[in-house]
N, C-alpha and C positions, 0 to 999 in steps of 0.2 A: 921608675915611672909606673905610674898606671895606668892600666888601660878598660874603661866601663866600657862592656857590651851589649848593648840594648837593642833586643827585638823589636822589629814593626808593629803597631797596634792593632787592632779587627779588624780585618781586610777585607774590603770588595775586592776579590781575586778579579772579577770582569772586565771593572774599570782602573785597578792599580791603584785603587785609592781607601782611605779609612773610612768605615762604619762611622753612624755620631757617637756609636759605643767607642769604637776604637779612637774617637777625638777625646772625648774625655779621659781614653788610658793614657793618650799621649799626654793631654794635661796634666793628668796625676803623678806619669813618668817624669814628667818636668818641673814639678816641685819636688819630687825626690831628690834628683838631679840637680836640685841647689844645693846641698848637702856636702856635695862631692868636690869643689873644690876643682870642674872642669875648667881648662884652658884652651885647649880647642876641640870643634865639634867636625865628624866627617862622617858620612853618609855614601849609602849606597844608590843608586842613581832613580830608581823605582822610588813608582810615587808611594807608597804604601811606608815605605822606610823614609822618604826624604821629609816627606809630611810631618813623620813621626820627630823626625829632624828635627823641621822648623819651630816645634811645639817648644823644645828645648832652649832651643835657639833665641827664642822671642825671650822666655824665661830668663836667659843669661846673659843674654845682647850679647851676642857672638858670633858669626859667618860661619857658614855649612862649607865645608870643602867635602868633592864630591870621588868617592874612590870608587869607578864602573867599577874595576873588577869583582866587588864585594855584592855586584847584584844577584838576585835568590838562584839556586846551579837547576839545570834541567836533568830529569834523568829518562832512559826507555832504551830498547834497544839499536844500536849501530848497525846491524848489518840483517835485522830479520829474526836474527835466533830470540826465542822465548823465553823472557825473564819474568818470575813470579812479581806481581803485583805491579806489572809494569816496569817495575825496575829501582821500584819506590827503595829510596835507603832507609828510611825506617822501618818499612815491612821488612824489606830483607837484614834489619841487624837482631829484628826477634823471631823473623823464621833461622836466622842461623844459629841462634840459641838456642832454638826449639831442638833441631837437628844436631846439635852435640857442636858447632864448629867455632873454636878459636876466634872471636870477634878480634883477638891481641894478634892477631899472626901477622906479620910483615907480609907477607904473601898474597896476601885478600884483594890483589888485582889482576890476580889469574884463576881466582875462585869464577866459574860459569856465571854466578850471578851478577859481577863485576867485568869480566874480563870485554863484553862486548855494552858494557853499562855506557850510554853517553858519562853520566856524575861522573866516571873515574876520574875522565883527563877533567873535568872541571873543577872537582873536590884539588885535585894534583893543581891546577892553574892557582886556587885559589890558597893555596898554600906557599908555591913558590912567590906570589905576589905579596903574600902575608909577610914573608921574610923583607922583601926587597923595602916595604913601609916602613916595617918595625928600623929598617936600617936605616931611613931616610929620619926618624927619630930618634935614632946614637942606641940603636942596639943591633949588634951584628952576630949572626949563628953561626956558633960554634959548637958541632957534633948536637950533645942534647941541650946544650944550655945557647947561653945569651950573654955575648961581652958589652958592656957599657962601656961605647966609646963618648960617651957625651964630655964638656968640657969640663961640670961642676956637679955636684951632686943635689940639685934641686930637684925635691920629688916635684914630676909633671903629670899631671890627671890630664889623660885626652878620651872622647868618648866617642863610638862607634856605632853607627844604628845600620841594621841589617836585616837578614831575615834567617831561618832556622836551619838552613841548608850552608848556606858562606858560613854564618856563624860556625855552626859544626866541624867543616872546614879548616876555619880561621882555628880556633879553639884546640883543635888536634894538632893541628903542624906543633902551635906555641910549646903546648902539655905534652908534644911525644907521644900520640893518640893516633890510633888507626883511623881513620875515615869509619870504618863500619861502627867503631867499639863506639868513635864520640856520637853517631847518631843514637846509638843505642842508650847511651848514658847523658846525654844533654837534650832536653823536650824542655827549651824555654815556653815558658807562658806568654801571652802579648804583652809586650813592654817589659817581659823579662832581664834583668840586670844582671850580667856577670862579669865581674872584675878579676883581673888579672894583676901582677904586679912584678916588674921586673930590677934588681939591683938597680940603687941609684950610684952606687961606689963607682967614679971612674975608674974603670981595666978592669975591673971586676968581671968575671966568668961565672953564673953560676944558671941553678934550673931555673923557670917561673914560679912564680907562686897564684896558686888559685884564692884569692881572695874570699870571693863571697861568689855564689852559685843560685840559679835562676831566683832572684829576690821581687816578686812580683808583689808585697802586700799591699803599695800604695794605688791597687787598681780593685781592692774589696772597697763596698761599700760603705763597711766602718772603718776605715784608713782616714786619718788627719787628710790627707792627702788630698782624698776624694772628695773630703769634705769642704776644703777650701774651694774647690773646684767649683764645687757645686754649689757654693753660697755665692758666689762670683756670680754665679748667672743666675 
């Protein structure tokens, strides 16, 4: 199976919804996304992501199914104590670079910067739920890998629009990634595409496989992409 992960397009953070910039990324993201050989499309409940959805959706004649948990994770401090940058995970996975610390370490939930972090338990919720999906799609985890319980070996493309934080999330649990290390190492672009791919072999146990990694070209201006887009209107 695979699995396309695609970023929400230019956000009006305000109103939860996309820029006319970020319309036409979703546009663009959604002629890409013919490409792919998607089956089913599923979204995260924010308008900003579901929007980015529908662009797709129109594109494929497909229904959106809507996964809350995969909406964008909050972070600041729990109880008072003072976290740099507010508590932001990507400021803090390059100040812990900066400072010499282990972005890989299992431990990075009792690190001061995490430990009283809202993100922790949310980055954790968004993981645990990650599993329970991937199993509702005939993939069950086992230690670092992934058994396909499914019944046949038909590759399945399903796609996932989100935002950079679940992503991140999401992204780690799959890969065997720290929370801090994938913030540090995954900075999708809007409409960013990252594909996953898991054994189709039923009983098969094995790692994931990272496909392809934030693939944004179809949102340049000189992209086919864009340009169909833009002849359309």
């Amino acid at each position: 199976m695979r699995i396309v992960i695609v970023r929400h397009g230019e956000p009006d953070y305000e109103h939860d919804c996309l820029t006319e910039k970020g319309r036409l990324q979703a546009l663009a993201a959604a002629e890409r996304l013919r490409e792919e050989g998607i089956e089913e499309i599923f979204s995260s409940p924010l308008g900003r992501a579901a929007e980015t959805a529908a662009a797709a959706a129109e594109a494929l004649k497909l229904p959106v199914r809507t996964l809350d948990y995969m909406r964008e994770l909050h972070w600041g401090s729990t109880d008072g104590t003072e976290i740099p940058s507010g508590g932001h995970p990507w400021d803090l996975a390059n100040r812990l670079t900066e400072e010499g610390w282990d972005l890989t370490n299992p431990d990075w939930r009792n690190h001061p910067y995490f430990a009283s972090n809202i993100v922790t338990e949310e980055a954790d919720r968004v993981a645990r739920e990650t599993d329970r999906w991937l199993q509702s799609l005939g993939y069950e985890r086992e230690d670092v890998g992934y058994r396909c319980v499914r019944p046949d070996d038909r590759q399945k493309t399903v796609a996932l629009f989100c935002h950079g934080g679940s992503s991140s999330a999401a992204i780690g649990r799959v890969l065997n990634l720290t929370f801090p290390y994938a913030c540090g190492i995954f900075h999708l672009d809007f409409t960013g595409i990252i594909i996953l791919r898991l054994d189709r072999q039923p009983g098969s146990k094995t790692p994931p496989c990272l496909e392809l990694a934030n693939d944004a070209r179809h949102i340049r201006e000189d992209s086919p992409y864009m340009a169909r887009i833009l002849r359309k209107k």
